[in-house]
BANUTI-726827 format. One record per residue (C-alpha): y, x, z. Coordinates in pm, whole numbers, plus 32768, in hexadecimal, padded with zeros to 4 digits. Last residue first. Layout:
BEGIN
YXZ ...
END
This chain:
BEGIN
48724D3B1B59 48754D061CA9 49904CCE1D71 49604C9C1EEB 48064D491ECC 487C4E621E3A 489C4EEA1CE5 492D505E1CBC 4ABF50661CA6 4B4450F21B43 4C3D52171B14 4B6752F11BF5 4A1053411B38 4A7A533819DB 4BF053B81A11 4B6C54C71AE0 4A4B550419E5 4B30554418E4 4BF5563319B9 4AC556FF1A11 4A5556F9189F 4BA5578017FA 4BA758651926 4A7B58E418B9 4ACF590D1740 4C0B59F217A2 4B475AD51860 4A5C5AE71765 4B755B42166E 4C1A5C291734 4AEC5D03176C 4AC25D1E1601 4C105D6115D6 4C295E5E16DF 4B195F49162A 4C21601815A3 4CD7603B1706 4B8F61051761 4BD662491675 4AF962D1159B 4A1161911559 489B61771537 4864601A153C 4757603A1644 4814613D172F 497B608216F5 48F15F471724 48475FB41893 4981607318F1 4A935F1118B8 495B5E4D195F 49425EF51AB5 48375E471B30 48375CB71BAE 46E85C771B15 477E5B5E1A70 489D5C1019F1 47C75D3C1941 47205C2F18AB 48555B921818 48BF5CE217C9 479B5D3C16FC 47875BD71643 48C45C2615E7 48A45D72156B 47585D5C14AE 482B5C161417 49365D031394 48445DE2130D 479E5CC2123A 48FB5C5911CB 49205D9A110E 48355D4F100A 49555C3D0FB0 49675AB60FE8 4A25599E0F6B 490058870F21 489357BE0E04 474F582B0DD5 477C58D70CA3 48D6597D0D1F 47E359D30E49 470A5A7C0D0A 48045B260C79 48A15BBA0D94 473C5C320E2B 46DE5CE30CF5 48235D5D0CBF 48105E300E20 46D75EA30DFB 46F65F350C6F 481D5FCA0D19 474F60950E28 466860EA0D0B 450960730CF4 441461CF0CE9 439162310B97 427661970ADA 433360D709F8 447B61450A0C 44B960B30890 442A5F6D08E7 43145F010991 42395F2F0AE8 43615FD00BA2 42E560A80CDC 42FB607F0E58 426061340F48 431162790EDE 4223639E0EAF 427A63B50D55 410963790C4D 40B664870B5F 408163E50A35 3FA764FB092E 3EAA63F508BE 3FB562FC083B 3F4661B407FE 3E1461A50905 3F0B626509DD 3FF3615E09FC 3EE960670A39 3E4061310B56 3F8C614D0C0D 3FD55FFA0C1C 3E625FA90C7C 3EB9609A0D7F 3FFB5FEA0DEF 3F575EAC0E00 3E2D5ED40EE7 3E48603C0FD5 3FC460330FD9 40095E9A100F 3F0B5E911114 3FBB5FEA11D0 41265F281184 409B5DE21235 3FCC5E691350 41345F39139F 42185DFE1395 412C5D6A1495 41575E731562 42DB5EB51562 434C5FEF1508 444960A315BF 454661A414E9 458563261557 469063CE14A1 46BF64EB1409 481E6542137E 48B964E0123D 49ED643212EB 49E763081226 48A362B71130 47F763331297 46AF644D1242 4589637312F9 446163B313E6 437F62B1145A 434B61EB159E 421661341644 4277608F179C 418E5F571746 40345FFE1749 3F3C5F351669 3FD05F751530 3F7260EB1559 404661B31453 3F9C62CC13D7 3FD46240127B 414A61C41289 421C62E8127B 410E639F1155 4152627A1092 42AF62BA1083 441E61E510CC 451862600FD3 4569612B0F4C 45B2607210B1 468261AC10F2 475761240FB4 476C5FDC1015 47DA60211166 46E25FFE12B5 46FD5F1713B9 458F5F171436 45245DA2140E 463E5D1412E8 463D5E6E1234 44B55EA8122D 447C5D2A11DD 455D5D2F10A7 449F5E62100D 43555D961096 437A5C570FD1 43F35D0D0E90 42935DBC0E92 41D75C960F1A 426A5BAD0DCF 42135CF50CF3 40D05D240D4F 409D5BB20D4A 41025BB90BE6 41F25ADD0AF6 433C5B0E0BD1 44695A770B8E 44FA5A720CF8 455758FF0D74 447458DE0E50 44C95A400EE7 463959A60F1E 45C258410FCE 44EA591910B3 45FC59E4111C 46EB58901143 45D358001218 45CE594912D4 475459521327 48185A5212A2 49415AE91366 4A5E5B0512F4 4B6F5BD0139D 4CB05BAC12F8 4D1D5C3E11B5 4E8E5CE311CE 4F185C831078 4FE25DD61009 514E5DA80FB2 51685DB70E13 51CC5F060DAA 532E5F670D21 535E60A20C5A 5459616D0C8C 551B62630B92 551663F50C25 564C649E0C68 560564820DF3 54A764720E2C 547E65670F3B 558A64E70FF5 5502638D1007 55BE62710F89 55F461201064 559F5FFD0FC4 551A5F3810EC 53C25F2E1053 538E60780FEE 53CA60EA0E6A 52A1618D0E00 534B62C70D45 533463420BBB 532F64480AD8 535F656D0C0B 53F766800B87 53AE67CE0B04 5249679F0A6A 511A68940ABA 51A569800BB7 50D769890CD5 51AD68880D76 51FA67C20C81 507867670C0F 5082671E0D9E 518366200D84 50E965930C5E 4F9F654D0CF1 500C64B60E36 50D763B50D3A 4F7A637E0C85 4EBC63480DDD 4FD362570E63 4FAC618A0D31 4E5761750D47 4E7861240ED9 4FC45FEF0E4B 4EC05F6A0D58 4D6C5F4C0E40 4E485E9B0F60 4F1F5DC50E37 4DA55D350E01 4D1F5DD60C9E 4CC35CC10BA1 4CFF5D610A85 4E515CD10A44 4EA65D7C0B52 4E2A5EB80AFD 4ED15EC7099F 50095E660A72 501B5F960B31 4FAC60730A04 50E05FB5092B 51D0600D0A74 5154615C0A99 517761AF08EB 52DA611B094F 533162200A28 532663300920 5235642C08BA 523F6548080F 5128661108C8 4FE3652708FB 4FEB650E075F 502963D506D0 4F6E632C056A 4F8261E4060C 4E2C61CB061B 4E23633806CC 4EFF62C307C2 4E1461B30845 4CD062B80820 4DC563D60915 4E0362A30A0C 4CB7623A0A13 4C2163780A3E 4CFF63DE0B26 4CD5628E0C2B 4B7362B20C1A 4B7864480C9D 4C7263E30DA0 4B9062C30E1B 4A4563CD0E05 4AF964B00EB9 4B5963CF0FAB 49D6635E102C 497E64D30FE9 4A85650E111A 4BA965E2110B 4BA26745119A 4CD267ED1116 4BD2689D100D 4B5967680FB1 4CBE671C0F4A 4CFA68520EB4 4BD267FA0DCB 4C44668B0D9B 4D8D675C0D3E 4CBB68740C35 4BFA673A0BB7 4D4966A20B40 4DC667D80AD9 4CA9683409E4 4C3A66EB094F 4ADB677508E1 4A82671507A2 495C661E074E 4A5A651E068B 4B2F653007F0 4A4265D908FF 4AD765C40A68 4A3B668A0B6F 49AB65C70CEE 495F66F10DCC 47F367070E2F 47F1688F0E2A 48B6695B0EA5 489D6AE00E86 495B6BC80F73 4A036D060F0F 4B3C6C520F0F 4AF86B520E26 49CB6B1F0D81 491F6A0B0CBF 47C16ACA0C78 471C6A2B0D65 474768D40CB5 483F67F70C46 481066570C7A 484E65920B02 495964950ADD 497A6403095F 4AA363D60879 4A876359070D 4BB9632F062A 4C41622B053E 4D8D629804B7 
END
């Protein structure tokens, strides 16, 4: 059986302990509301989780819930192999062994609640770990086996291969071209995640000066959910204001000429076709832009890799000026805890010795010309 599931945010009226809360990702399957699910991601929100894992959770449900549905399954009466299919479903999909094993992990995080507050009686299933062993809490329950996750490296991009990816983007308008070209600039120059990149507004960028180089904006992190305080650079500024008061309007004024009621989202940037026409890009809409276009252009490279060059670059500058570079990549990337931004700092370090000892073997292996034995 075919079913429909869709995400939609609550509202004020949500309420839970005599509080309301609003902004909590609820699962609709055929334009019902999945009641347990959207009680946990509740609970969850509750516990203080992030919007950023929320919204993972919330994903990870509706998937699971639509898979079962087309094999006519209800969340309840389930049996390890449902996990295994859903596993491989995703695999087959395209999902890295990373993205498979964290659904996986959200599902079995799932069921162990549903058992707590009563919903089922026993676990259906348990992530087997990779040395075998059997948890406690799962005991009685089948395993399933997950494929070990692929630890992706740091990858930075360089600007040739940036270039080389916009080229290939299959886009018909300038609007559009300086639209994709600035989502990818605001992650590569200020470190910021796809979906933060998405929720960047025109009222952050219009009292900007582009003239004064110590400009920052305001930002809710994808992560931790808290404010957080983001440099601009200038030139990026003078771009984003151009691409406002020029393309962005005329974007505007179209919409409206077809539909006199369009209210336009504050978000900077907007789709010009399609279904979401007139809405704000999505933080997935983003991320499979870029994919399919550096697949276009022949490369291997992910949204993601624009934050990981904002960290490299960071760190090598940070090195340079012979500051404190583990602090300095934490502050600009925006990290909880300073051993996350180690990678990036490893990385650089790991580059410059690459270039010291290659020009030691340049400059000492062979003797300069002198006058006894000229070359």
């Amino acid at each position: 059986m075919d079913v429909s599931t869709e995400i939609v945010l609550s509202d004020d009226h949500l309420m839970r302990h005599g509080q309301g809360w609003p902004g909590v990702p609820m699962i609709l399957v055929d334009g019902l509301l999945a009641m347990e699910q959207s009680a946990w991601l509740l609970d969850l929100r509750i516990r203080g989780c992030s919007p950023h894992t929320l919204t993972s959770y919330a994903k990870t449900l509706a998937l699971w819930l639509k898979a079962l549905a087309a094999n006519d399954l209800h969340w309840r009466n389930i049996g390890s192999g449902a996990a295994e299919r859903f596993s491989a479903m995703l695999t087959r999909e395209g999902c890295a062994n990373g993205t498979v094993r964290l659904r996986m992990i959200h599902i079995q995080e799932y069921y162990r609640w549903a058992q707590v507050k009563g919903h089922i009686k026993t676990l259906p299933f348990h992530l087997q770990r990779n040395d075998g062993v059997q948890s406690k809490k799962a005991e009685g329950s089948p395993p399933v086996k997950l494929a070990n996750k692929t630890r992706r490296s740091v990858k930075p991009q360089t600007r040739a291969d940036f270039d080389k990816v916009l080229a290939a983007t299959p886009r018909k308008t300038t609007s559009l071209l300086l639209r994709d070209e600035l989502i990818a600039e605001a992650a590569r120059y200020m470190g910021l995640r796809r979906s933060e990149v998405a929720a960047l507004r025109v009222d952050q960028f219009e009292p900007l000066n582009p003239s004064n180089k110590t400009q920052s904006i305001e930002i809710f992190s994808a992560k931790s959910g808290r404010l957080d305080s983001v440099l601009v650079p200038a030139p990026f500024i003078k771009k984003v204001q151009d691409f406002i008061s020029i393309h962005r309007v005329a974007m505007v004024e179209g919409f409206q000429t077809r539909d006199a009621d369009y209210e336009p989202p504050p978000n900077i940037f907007l789709n010009e076709r399609g279904k979401r026409r007139g809405q704000a890009v999505s933080p997935d809409y983003i991320g499979e832009s870029w994919r399919r276009s550096s697949v276009a252009a022949g490369l291997d490279t992910r949204f993601h890799d624009h934050r990981s060059s904002f960290g490299t670059n960071a760190a090598k500058a940070a090195r340079l000026a012979n500051a404190n570079t583990r602090a300095i990549v934490k502050e600009l990337l925006r990290h909880k805890h300073e051993h996350t931004s180690e990678i990036y700092v490893k990385f650089d370090e790991l580059q410059s010795d690459r270039l010291i000892r290659a020009r030691i073997v340049n400059d000492g292996c062979f003797d300069a010309p002198t006058q006894e034995h000229p070359e």
